[in-house]
Steps between C-alpha positions, in 0.01 A plus 500: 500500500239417276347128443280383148265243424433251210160314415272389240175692608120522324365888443189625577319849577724678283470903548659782348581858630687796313763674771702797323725292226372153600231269457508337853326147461335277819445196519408188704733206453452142590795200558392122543735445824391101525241222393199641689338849511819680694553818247730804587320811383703761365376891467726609164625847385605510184642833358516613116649793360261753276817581293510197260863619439599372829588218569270214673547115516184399665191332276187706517323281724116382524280296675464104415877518422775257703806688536871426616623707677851540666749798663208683612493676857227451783345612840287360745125576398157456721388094641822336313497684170838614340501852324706437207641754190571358205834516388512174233283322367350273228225365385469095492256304224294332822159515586404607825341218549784307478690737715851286628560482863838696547702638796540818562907528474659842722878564454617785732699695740428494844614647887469262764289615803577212769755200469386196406268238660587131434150333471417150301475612190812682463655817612264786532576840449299831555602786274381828321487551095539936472362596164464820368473668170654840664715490796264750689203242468579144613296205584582235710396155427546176842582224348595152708782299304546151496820265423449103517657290791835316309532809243796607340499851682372353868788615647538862371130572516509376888751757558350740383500856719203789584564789204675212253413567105370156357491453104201214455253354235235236583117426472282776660209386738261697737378324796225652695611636838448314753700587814453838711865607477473506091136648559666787713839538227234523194293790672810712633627498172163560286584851481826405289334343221417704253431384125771484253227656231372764740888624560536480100211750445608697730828537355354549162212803608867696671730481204164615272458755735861601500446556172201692485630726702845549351313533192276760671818749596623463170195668368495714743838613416469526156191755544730677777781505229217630234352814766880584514547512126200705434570706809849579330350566161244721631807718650692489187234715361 
C-alpha cells in the first residue's frame, strides 16, 4: 500500500553513476516549507535508461534547476531527510533564488496500528505506509494522521479500528521527536527502513545478473552442442 509525494523543490549536488542499462542519478533536493529558514531536504534517485529506445519521461536534471515534482515514492532518510526516486518531473522557469514556499502534498494508502486518540486539534491516528518495489523487499514508513475537529469525516475517522486500510492525502510535516515512547517506536523499527533507491539497485544488479548467467549457459551450450558435432564428424570418417 504504497503512498507519493508532490512538491516544487531546488536541485543541487547533482551526481551520476552507470549501473548495467541505467544511468542512476543523485541528488540533493530542497522545498521552502514556510517564511523562515525551515527547508525539508530531500536525497533524490533518479534513474535513466542507456537504451534511448526506451522509454523515459523524466528531464535530465542538473544543479541550479527548480523542479516540480509529483507521484514520486519516498522513505525515511537520516536527521529528517526523505529519500526520494523520481518518478515525474519538470522543470519550472524560477530562479532558485526565488524558490516558492510550497507544501509537501502525500496521497496514500495506509494500515492503522492503534485506534484513534481524540486530542484538540482533531482526531489523531497512528498508522503504517508499506512500500515496496518487489513484494520480497518492503519498507515501512510511521506516519501520525490528522483530521480537523467539525470535519466532514469526524465521525468515520473516530471509528476507526486496529488493522483498518485508510485512503488519505494531506500536507506532509516532520516534527522532531520529542517523547520517549516515539523515541523507543523509531529505534525498534530502524532496522525496517531501508531506501527505496538502495532496494531499486538491488533489483537491477539480480535481473543483470540473471542475465549474465543465462547468457553464460547458452554459450556454454552452444560449444557443448559444437564438441558433439565435431565429435560425430570425426566418427563419420
Amino acid at each position: 500500500m504504497p503512498a507519493q509525494i508532490s512538491t516544487i523543490l531546488y536541485i543541487s549536488g547533482y551526481k551520476e553513476k552507470v549501473s548495467g542499462a541505467y544511468f542512476i542519478g543523485n541528488a540533493t533536493g530542497h522545498t521552502r516549507i514556510d517564511d523562515g529558514d525551515k527547508v525539508q531536504t530531500f536525497n533524490i534517485t533518479v534513474f535513466y535508461p542507456m537504451d534511448e529506445s526506451k522509454p523515459c519521461y523524466l528531464p535530465k536534471i542538473k544543479d541550479g534547476q527548480v523542479l516540480s515534482i509529483s507521484n514520486s515514492k519516498f522513505s525515511q532518510g537520516n536527521n529528517n531527510e526523505l529519500d526520494l526516486i523520481l518518478s515525474s518531473a519538470s522543470i519550472l522557469n524560477i530562479n532558485p533564488e526565488q524558490l516558492p514556499i510550497h507544501q509537501i502534498t502525500i496521497v496514500g494508502v495506509a494500515t492503522a496500528t492503534e485506534t484513534p486518540t481524540i486530542t484538540d486539534v482533531g482526531v489523531q491516528l497512528e498508522c503504517t505506509i508499506s512500500d515496496y518495489i518487489s513484494k520480497e523487499k518492503p519498507v515501512e514508513i510511521q506516519v501520525t494522521l490528522f483530521h480537523p475537529p467539525g470535519g466532514r469525516l469526524t465521525n468515520q475517522t473516530s471509528t476507526v479500528k486496529r488493522g483498518s486500510t485508510i485512503f488519505f492525502s494531506g500536507a506532509l510535516t516532520q516534527p522532531t521527536p520529542t517523547t520517549t515512547k516515539r523515541n523507543t517506536r523509531s529505534s525498534i523499527r530502524t532496522n525496517k527502513k531501508r531506501k527505496l533507491s538502495d532496494i531499486a539497485s538491488e533489483i537491477i544488479a539480480t535481473a543483470e545478473d540473471a542475465e549474465d548467467a543465462e547468457d553464460a549457459v547458452d554459450t556454454e551450450y552452444t560449444e557443448y552442442a559444437k564438441y558433439a558435432e565435431d565429435d560425430e564428424d570425426t566418427g563419420d570418417v
